[in-house]
N, CA, C and O atoms as a GROMACS GRO file, in nm:
protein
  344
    1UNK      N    1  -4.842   2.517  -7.296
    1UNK     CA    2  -4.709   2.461  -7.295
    1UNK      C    3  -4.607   2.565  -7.343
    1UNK      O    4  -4.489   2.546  -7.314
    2UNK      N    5  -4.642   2.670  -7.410
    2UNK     CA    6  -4.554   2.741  -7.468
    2UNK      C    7  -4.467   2.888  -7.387
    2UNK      O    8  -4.366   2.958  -7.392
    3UNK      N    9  -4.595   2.865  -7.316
    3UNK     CA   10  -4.572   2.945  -7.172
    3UNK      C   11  -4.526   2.926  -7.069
    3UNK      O   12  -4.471   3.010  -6.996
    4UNK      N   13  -4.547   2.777  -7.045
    4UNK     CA   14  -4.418   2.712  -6.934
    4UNK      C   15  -4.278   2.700  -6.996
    4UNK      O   16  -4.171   2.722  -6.938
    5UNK      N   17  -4.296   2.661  -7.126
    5UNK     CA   18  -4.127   2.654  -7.180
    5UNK      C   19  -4.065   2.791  -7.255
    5UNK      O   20  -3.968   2.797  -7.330
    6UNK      N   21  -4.140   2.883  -7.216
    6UNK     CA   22  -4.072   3.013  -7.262
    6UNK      C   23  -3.934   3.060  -7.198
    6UNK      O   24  -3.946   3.067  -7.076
    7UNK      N   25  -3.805   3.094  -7.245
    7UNK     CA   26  -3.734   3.105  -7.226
    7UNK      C   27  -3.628   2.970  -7.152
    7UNK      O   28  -3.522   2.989  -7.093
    8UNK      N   29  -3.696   2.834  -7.178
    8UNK     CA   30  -3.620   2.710  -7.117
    8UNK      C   31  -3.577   2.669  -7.273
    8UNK      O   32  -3.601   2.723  -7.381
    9UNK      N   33  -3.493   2.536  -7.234
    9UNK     CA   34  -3.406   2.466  -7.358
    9UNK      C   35  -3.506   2.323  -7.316
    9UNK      O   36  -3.516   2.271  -7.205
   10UNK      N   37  -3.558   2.290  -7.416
   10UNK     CA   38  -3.520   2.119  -7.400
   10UNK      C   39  -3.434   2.073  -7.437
   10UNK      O   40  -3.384   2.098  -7.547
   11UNK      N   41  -3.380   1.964  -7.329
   11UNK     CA   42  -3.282   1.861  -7.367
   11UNK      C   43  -3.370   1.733  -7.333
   11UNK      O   44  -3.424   1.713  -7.224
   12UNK      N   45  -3.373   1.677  -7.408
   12UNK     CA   46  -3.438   1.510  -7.442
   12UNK      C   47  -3.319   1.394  -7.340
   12UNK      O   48  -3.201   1.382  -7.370
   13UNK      N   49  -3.363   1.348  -7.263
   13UNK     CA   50  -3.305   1.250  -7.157
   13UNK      C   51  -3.202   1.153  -7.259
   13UNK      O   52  -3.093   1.118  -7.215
   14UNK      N   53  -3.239   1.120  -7.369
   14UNK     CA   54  -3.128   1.033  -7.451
   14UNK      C   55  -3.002   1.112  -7.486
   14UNK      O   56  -2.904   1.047  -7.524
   15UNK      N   57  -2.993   1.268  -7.477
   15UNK     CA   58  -2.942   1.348  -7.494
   15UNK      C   59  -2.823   1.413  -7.372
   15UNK      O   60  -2.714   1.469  -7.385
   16UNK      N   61  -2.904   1.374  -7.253
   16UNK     CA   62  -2.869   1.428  -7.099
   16UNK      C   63  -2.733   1.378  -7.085
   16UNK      O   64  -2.688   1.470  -7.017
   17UNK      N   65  -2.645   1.306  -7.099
   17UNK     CA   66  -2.541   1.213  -7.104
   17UNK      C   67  -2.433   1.360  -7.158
   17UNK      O   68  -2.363   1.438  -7.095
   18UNK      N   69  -2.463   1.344  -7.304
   18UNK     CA   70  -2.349   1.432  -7.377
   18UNK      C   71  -2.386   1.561  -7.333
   18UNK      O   72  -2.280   1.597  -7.283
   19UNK      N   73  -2.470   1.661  -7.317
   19UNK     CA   74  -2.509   1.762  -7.315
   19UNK      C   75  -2.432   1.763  -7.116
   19UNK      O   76  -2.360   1.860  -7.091
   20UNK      N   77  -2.449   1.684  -7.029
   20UNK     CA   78  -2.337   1.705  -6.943
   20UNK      C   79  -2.215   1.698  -6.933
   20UNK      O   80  -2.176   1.735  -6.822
   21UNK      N   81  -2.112   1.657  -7.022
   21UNK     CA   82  -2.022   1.649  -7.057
   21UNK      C   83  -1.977   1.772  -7.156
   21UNK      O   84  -1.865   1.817  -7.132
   22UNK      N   85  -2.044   1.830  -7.256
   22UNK     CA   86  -2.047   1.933  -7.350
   22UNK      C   87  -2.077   2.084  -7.267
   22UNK      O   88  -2.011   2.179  -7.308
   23UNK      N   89  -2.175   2.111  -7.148
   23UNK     CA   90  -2.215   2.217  -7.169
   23UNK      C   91  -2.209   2.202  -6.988
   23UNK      O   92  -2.192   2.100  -6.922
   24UNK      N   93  -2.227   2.325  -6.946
   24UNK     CA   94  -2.289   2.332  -6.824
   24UNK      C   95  -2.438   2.395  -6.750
   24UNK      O   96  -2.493   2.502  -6.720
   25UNK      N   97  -2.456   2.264  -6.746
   25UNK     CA   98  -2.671   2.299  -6.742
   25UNK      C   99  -2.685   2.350  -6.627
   25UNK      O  100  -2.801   2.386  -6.603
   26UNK      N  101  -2.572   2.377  -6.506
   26UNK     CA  102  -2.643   2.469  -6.390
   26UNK      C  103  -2.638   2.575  -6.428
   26UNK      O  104  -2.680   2.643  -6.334
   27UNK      N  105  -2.595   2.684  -6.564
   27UNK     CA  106  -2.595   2.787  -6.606
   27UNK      C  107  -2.730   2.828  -6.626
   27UNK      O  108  -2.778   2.931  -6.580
   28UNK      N  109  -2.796   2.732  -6.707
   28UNK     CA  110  -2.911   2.760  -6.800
   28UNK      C  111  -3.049   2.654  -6.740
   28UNK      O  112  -3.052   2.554  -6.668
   29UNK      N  113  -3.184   2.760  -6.829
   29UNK     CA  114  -3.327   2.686  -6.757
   29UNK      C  115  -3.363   2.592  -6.846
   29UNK      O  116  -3.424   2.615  -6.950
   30UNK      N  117  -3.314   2.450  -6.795
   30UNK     CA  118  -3.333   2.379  -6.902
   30UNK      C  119  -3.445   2.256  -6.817
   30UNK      O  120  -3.437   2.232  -6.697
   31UNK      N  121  -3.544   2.194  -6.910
   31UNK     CA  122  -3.650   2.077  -6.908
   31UNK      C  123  -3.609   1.955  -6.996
   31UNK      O  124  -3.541   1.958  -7.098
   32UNK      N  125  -3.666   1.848  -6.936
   32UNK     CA  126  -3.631   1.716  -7.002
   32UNK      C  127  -3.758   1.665  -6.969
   32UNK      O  128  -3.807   1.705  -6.863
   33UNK      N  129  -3.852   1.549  -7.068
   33UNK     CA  130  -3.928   1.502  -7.012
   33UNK      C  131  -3.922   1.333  -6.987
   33UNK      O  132  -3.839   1.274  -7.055
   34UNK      N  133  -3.962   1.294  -6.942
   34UNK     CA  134  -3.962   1.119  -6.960
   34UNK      C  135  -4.051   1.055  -6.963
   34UNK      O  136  -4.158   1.115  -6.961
   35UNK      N  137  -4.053   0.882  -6.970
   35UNK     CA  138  -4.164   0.764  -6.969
   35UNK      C  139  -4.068   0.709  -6.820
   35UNK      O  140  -3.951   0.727  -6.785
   36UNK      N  141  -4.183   0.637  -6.760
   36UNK     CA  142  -4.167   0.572  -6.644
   36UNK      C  143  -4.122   0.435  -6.733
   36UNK      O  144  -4.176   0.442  -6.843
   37UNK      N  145  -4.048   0.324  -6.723
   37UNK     CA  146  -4.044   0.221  -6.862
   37UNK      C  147  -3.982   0.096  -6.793
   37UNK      O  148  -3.958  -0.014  -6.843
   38UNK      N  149  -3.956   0.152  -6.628
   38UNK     CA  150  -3.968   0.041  -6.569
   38UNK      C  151  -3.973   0.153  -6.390
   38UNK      O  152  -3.941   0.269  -6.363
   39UNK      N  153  -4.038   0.020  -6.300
   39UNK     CA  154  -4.002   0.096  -6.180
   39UNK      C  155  -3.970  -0.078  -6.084
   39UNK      O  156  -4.022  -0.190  -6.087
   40UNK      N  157  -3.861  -0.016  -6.012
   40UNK     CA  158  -3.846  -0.083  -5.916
   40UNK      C  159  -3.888  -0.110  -5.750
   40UNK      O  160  -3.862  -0.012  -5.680
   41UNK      N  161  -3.948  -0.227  -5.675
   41UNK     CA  162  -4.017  -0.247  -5.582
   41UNK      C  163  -3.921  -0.162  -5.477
   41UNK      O  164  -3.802  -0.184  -5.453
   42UNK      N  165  -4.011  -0.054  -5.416
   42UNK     CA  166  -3.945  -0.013  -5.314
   42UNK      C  167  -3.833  -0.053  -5.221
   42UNK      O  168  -3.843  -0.165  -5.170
   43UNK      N  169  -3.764  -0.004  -5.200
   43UNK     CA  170  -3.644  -0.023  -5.127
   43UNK      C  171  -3.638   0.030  -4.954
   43UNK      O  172  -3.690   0.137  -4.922
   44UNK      N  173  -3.598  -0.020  -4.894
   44UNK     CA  174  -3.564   0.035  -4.709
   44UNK      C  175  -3.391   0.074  -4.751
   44UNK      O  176  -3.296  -0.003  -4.770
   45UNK      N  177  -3.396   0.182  -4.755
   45UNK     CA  178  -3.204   0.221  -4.706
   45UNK      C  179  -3.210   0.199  -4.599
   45UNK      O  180  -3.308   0.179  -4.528
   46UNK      N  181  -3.032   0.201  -4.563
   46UNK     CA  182  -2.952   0.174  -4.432
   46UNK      C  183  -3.069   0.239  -4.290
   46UNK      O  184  -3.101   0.187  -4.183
   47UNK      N  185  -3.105   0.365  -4.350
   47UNK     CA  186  -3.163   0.458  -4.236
   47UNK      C  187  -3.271   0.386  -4.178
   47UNK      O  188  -3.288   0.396  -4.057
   48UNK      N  189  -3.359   0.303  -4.257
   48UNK     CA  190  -3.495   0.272  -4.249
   48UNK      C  191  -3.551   0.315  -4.339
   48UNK      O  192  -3.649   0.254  -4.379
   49UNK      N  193  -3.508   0.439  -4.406
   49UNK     CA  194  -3.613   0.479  -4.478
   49UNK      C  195  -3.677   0.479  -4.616
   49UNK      O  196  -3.601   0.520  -4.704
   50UNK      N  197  -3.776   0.449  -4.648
   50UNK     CA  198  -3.790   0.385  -4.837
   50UNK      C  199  -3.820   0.473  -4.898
   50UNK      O  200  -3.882   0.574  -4.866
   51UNK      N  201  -3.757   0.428  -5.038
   51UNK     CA  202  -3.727   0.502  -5.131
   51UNK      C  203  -3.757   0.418  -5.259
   51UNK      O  204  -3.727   0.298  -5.254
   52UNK      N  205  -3.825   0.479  -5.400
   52UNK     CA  206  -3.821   0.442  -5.476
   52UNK      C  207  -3.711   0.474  -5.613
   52UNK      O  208  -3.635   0.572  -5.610
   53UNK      N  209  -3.715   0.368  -5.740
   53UNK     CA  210  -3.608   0.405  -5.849
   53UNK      C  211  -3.705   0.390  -5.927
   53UNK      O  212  -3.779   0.293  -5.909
   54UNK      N  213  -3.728   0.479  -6.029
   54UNK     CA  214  -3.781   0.474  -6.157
   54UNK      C  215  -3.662   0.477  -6.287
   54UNK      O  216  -3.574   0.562  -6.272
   55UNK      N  217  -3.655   0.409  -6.387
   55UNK     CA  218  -3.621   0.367  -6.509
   55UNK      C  219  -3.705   0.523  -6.581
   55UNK      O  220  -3.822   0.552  -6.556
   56UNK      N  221  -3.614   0.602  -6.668
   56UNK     CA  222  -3.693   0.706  -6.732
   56UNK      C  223  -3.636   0.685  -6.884
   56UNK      O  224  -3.519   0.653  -6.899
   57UNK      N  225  -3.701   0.700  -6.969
   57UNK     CA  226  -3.672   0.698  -7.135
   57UNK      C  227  -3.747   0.815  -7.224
   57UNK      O  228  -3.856   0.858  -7.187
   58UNK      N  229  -3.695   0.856  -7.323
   58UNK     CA  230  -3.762   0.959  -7.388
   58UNK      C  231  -3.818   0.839  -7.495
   58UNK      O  232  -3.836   0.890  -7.605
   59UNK      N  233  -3.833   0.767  -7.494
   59UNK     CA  234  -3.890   0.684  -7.633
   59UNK      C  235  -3.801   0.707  -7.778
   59UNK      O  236  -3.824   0.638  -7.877
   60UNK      N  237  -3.690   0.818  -7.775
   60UNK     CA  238  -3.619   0.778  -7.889
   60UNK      C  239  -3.507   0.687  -7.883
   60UNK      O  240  -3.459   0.640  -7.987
   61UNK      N  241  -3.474   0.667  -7.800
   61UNK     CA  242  -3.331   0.536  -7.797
   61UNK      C  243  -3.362   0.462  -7.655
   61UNK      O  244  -3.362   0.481  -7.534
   62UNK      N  245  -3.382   0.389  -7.730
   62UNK     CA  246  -3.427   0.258  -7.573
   62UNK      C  247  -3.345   0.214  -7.507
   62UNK      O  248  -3.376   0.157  -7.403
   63UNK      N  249  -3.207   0.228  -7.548
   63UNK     CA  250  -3.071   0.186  -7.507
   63UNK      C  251  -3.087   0.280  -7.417
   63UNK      O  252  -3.078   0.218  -7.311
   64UNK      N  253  -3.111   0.428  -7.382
   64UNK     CA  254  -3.030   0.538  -7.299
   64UNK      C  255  -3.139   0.576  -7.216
   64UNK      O  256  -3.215   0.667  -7.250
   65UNK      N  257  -3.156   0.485  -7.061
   65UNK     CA  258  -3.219   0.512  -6.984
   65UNK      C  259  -3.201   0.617  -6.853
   65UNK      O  260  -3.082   0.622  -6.820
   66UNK      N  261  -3.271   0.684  -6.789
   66UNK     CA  262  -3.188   0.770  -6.680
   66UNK      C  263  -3.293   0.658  -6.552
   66UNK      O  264  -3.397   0.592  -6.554
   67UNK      N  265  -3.175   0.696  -6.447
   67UNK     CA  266  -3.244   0.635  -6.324
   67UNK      C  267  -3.306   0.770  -6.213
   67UNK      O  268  -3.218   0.852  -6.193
   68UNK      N  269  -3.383   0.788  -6.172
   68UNK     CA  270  -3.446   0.850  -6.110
   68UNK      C  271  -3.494   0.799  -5.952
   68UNK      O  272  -3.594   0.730  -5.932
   69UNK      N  273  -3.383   0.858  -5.822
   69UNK     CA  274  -3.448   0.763  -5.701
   69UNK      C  275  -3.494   0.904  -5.622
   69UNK      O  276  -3.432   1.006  -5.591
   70UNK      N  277  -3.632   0.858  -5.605
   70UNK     CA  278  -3.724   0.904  -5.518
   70UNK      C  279  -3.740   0.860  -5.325
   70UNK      O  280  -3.783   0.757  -5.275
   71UNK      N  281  -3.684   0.992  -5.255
   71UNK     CA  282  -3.667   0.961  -5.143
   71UNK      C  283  -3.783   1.098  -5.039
   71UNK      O  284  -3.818   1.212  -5.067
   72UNK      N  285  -3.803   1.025  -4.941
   72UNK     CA  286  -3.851   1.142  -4.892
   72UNK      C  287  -4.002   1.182  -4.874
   72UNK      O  288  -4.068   1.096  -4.817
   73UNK      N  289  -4.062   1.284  -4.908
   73UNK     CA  290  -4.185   1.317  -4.947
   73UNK      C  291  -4.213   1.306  -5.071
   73UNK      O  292  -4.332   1.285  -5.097
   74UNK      N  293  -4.140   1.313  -5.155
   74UNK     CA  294  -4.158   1.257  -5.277
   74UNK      C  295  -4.172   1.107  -5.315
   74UNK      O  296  -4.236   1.070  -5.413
   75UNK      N  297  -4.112   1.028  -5.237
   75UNK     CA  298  -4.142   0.922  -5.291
   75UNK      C  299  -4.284   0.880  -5.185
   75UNK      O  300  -4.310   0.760  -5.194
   76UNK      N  301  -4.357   0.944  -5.109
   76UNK     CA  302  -4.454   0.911  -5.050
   76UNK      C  303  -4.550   0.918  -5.145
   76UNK      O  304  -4.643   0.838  -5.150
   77UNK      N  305  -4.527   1.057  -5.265
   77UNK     CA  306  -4.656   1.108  -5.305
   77UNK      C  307  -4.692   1.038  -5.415
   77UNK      O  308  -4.807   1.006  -5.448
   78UNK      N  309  -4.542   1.006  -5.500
   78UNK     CA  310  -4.546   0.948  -5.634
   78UNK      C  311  -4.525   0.748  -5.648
   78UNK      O  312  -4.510   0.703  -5.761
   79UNK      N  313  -4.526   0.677  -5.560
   79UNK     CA  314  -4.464   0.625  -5.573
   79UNK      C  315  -4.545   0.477  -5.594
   79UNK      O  316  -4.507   0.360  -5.581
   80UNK      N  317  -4.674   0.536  -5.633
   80UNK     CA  318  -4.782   0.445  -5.638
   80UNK      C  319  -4.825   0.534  -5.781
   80UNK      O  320  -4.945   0.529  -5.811
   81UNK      N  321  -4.721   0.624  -5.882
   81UNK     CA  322  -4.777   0.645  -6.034
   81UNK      C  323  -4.675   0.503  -6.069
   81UNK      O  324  -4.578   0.443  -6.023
   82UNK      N  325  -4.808   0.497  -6.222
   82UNK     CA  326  -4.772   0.426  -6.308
   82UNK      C  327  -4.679   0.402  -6.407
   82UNK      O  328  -4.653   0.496  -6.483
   83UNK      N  329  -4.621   0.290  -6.422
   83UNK     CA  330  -4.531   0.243  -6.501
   83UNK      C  331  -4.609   0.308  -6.684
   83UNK      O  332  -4.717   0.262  -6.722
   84UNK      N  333  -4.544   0.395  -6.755
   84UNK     CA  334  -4.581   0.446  -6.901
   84UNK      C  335  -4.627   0.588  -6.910
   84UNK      O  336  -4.648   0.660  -7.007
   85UNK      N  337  -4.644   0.615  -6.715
   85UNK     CA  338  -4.713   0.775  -6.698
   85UNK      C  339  -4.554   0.837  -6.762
   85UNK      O  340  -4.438   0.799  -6.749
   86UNK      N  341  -4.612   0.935  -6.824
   86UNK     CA  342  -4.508   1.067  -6.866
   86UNK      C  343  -4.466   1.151  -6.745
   86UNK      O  344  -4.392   1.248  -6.760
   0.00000   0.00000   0.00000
């Protein structure tokens, strides 16, 4: 782990809010991690095409969730992980 985050910042997702408002993160190599803490039943957009939303939380403030929508090949691959996976 110390080797993937060498030279990155964490910013903690309860954090992601002010730290975009304060700073500008397309400058810098920054990581956030999350909990899956809710997911929602797939969706069909306008196109046809489905897409999932995951609910993400760092577990320190339960109030400050990020939404995460998965479209694409991505939501093919992931979209059957579990609700609590990191």
């Amino acid at each position: 782990m110390d080797r993937k985050m060498a030279n990155r910042r964490l910013i903690r997702l309860s954090q992601l809010k002010s730290k975009l408002g304060a700073e500008n993160l397309e400058e810098i190599d920054w990581v956030t991690f999350g909990v899956i803490v809710k997911k929602v039943t797939p969706q069909s957009a306008n196109n046809g095409r489905t897409f999932s939303i995951w609910r993400l939380n760092d577990l320190r403030d339960l109030n400050q969730c990020v939404s995460l929508f998965l479209f694409g090949d991505v939501h093919k691959e992931h979209w059957k992980t579990d609700q609590g996976t990191v």
